[in-house]
Phi, psi and omega in degrees: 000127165226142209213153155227133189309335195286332205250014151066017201258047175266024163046357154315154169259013159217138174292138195254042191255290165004266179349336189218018128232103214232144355261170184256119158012032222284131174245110168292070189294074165285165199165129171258152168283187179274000185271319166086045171261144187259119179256119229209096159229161168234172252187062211270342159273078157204154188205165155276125184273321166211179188248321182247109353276180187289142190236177154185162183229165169218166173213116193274161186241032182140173190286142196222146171272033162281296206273348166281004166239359161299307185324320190291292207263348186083016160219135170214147180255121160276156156244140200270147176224126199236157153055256172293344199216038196255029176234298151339311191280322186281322178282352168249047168287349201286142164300111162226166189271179184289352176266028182229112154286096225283004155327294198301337192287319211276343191071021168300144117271130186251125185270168158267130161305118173346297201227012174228155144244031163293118160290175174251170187275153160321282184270024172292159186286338122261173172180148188240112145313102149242186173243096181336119152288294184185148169230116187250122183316147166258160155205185187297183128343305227261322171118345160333128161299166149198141172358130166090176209220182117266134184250124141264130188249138150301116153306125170246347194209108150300132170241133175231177183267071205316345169289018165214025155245081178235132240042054166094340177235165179279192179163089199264002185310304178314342176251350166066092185262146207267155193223158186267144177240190173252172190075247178232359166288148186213153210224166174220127190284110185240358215224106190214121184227150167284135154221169178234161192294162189281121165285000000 
């Protein structure tokens, strides 16, 4: 089967690109507005771009109040989301305004952050303190505008969870950390094997 995404024509009942690029990350955004209501999405386009210093993007598919109050205040916290909190992590998916906090919707206890002041989730198993970088509009090939951003943060401040550090490494199998599929799937990293690179 070859198909092109502009012409929708993979004769499918869902478009299947979600789907094949698996599994995805969720990076679990927190951000307060400037009113200093705390705003909680998770993010399944999101990743680490770099390591020195650690960097991560989220790319919102359009205007989201994550990336207007990173942009506003020049902060946001990723959260790792597992498991334990996948029902949480789902309620705070809801389209609601900004003046709703989807912690309280969600029943979250939130910690406060080090060196931000986006709190974090309590019990994630991590969580990254960064500093809003930059956010680059997308467009097409072609120079199209289109729906969505890329956010970038500097990580400044880590948080971990000492029940997933062991022997000196990390080793998140026990919180089964959750990953995005296409479609309403979701998948969980249970499973961890080594190789070593080729000399």
């Amino acid at each position: 089967m070859d198909y092109e995404p502009r012409l929708r024509n993979h004769g499918l009942p869902h478009d299947p690109f979600k789907a094949l690029v698996v599994p995805r990350p969720i990076g679990w955004i927190s951000t307060v507005s400037r009113d200093g209501v705390v705003n909680l999405a998770p993010y399944s386009f999101f990743n680490a771009v770099a390591d020195r210093p650690p960097m991560v993007m989220f790319a919102p598919s359009g205007p989201k109040d994550s990336q207007a109050n990173a942009e506003a205040t020049g902060e946001f916290v990723a959260s790792l989301a597992t498991w334990d909190l996948r029902e949480q992590m789902n309620t705070t998916s809801a389209s609601v305004g900004p003046e709703v906090s989807e912690p309280e919707l969600a029943g979250l206890v939130m910690a406060p952050s080090r060196l931000v002041k986006p709190p974090r989730v309590a019990a994630a198993a991590a969580a990254l303190e960064c500093r809003w970088v930059k956010s680059v509009p997308l467009t097409t090939a072609a120079g199209e505008t289109v729906p969505g951003a890329i956010v970038i943060g500097e990580v400044v401040s880590i948080h971990i969870d000492e029940s997933v550090i062991v022997d000196g490494r990390i080793d998140l199998s026990s919180r089964r950390a959750i990953s995005r599929l296409g479609y309403m799937d979701y998948g969980v990293l249970d499973t961890v094997f080594s190789m070593q690179r080729p000399r």
